[in-house]
C-alpha positions in Angstrom: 16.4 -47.4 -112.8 17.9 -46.4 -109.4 21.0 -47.5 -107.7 20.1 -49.5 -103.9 23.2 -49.7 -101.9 22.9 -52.7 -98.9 23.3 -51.1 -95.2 24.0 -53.5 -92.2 25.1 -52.5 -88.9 23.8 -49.0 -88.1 22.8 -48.8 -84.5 21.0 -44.9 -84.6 19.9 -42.5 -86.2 22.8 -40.3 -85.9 24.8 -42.7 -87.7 21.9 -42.6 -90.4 22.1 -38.9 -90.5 25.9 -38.9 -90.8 25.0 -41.0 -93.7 22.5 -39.4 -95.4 24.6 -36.6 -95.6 27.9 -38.5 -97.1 25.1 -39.6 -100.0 24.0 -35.9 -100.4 27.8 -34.7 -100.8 28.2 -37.4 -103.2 25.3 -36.9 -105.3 26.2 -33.0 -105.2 29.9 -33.9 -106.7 28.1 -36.0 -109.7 26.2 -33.6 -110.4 29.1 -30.8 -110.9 31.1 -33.6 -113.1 28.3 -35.2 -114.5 25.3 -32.5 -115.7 23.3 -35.0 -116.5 23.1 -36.9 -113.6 19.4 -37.2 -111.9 19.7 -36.5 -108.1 18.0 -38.6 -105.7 18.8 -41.6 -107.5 20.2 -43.3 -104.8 18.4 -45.6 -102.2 19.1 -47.2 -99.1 18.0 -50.6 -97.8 19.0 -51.0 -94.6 19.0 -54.3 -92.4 17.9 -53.5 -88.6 20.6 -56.2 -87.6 21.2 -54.6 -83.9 19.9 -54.5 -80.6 20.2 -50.8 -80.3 19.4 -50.6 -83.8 15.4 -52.7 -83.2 14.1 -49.9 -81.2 15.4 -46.5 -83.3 14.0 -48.0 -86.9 11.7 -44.9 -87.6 14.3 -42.5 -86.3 16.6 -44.4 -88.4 14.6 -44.2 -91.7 13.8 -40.6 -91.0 17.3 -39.6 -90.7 18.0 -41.5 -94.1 15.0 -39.4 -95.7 15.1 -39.0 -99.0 17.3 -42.2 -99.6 15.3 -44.6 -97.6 13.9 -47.3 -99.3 12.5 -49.9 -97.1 14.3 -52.3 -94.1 14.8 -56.0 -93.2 15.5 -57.7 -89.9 18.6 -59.5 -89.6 17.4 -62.4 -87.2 20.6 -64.6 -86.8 23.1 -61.4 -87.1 20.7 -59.7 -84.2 21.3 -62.8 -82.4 24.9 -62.5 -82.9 25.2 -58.6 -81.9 23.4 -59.0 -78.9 25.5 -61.7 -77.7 28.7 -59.3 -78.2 27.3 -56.7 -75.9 26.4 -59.1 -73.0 29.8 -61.3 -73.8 30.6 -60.4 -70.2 27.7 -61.6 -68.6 27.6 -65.3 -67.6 24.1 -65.8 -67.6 23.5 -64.7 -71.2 22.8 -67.3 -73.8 22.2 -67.1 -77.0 18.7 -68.2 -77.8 18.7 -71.6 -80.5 16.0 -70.5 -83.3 14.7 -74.4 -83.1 13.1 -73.3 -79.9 9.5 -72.5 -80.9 8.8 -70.0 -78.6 12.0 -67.8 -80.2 9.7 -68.0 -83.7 6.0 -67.8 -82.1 7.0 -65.0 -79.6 10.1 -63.4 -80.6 10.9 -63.3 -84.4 6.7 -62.8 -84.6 7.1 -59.5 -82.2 10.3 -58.2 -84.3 7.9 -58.6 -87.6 5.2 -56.2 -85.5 8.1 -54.1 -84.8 9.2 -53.1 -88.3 5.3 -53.2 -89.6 4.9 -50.8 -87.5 7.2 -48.7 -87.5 7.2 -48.7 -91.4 3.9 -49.2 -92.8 2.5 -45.6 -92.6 5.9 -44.2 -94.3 5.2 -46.9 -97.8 8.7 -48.2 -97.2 9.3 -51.9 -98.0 9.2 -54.0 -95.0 11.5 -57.4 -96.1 11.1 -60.1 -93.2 13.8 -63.0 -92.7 15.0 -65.6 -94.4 13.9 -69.5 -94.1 17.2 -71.1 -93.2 16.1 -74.7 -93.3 17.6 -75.9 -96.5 17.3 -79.7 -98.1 20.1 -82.4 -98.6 20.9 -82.5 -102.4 19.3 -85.5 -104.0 17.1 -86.2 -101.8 13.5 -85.9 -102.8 12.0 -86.4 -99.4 14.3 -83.8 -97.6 13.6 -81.2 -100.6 9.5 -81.8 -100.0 10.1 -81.2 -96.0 12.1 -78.0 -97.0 9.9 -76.8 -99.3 6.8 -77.2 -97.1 8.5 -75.1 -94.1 9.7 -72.9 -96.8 5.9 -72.0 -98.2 4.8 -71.5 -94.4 7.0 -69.2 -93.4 6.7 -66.9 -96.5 2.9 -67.3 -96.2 3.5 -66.3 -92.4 5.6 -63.3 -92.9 3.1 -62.2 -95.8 0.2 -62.4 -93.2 2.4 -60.7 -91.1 2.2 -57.5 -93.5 5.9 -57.7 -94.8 6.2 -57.0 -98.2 8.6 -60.0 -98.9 11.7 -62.2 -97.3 14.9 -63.2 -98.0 15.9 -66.5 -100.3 18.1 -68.8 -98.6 19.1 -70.9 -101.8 18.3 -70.0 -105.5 16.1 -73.5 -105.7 13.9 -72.2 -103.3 13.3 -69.6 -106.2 
């Protein structure tokens, strides 16, 4: 039905506007060798997976308008990103996800963040990704998984995402 092409790691919306406009070049050259072809078939689902990146997701999807489908928050490769731009800083540590008040306070405001700035525009809002998986075989590990699993897609749907990533296809 359409074609959804994957985008991690823009940071603003001027890279989203650089890209929108490689898509509508593209689009334009199918069209001249392929009459047929429908534009505006393509669709972009970005992941907000930067620090700069958090704070510019409207911007961002406005930039990518018509091709913007919907976002998703990249918890562990935020995490990651942030710690590159303060590697030089000896007081930065990366925070551990285990500690509760990263999930009740921080992961919790970045769902508000991309509700928000999403919601009014009907774009898919995708949340994160339960990372806690089972030990194979055993039945009492798979139980504690699944349990943690249900809560956090029932938190994230309360949350006013429209859905969250699958860490492992028996999670399915």
């Amino acid at each position: 039905q359409g074609l959804v092409f994957y985008i991690p790691k823009l940071e603003n919306e001027e890279e989203a506007a650089y890209l929108a406009q490689l898509i509508q070049d593209v689009e334009s050259r199918l069209k001249q060798r392929h009459p047929s072809y429908v534009l505006g078939r393509i669709r972009l689902f970005i992941v907000f997976e930067n620090p700069r990146a958090i704070f510019r997701i409207r911007e961002i999807a406005d930039a990518l308008h018509p091709y913007f489908l919907g976002g998703s928050l990249g918890w562990h490769d935020y995490l990651a990103s942030t710690a590159r731009l303060f590697r030089f800083d000896p007081n930065y540590r990366i925070p551990v996800k285990a500690d509760p008040n990263i999930v009740i306070n921080h992961i919790r405001e970045s769902h508000h963040i991309l509700v928000d700035a999403l919601e009014d525009i009907g774009a898919l809002k995708i949340g994160g990704m339960y990372g806690i998986l089972y030990e194979e075989g055993n039945t009492h590990s798979f139980e504690v998984s699944m349990v943690g699993y249900i809560k956090d897609v029932v938190t994230q749907l309360k949350r006013g995402l429209d859905g969250f990533w699958v860490a492992h296809p028996n999670f399915v």
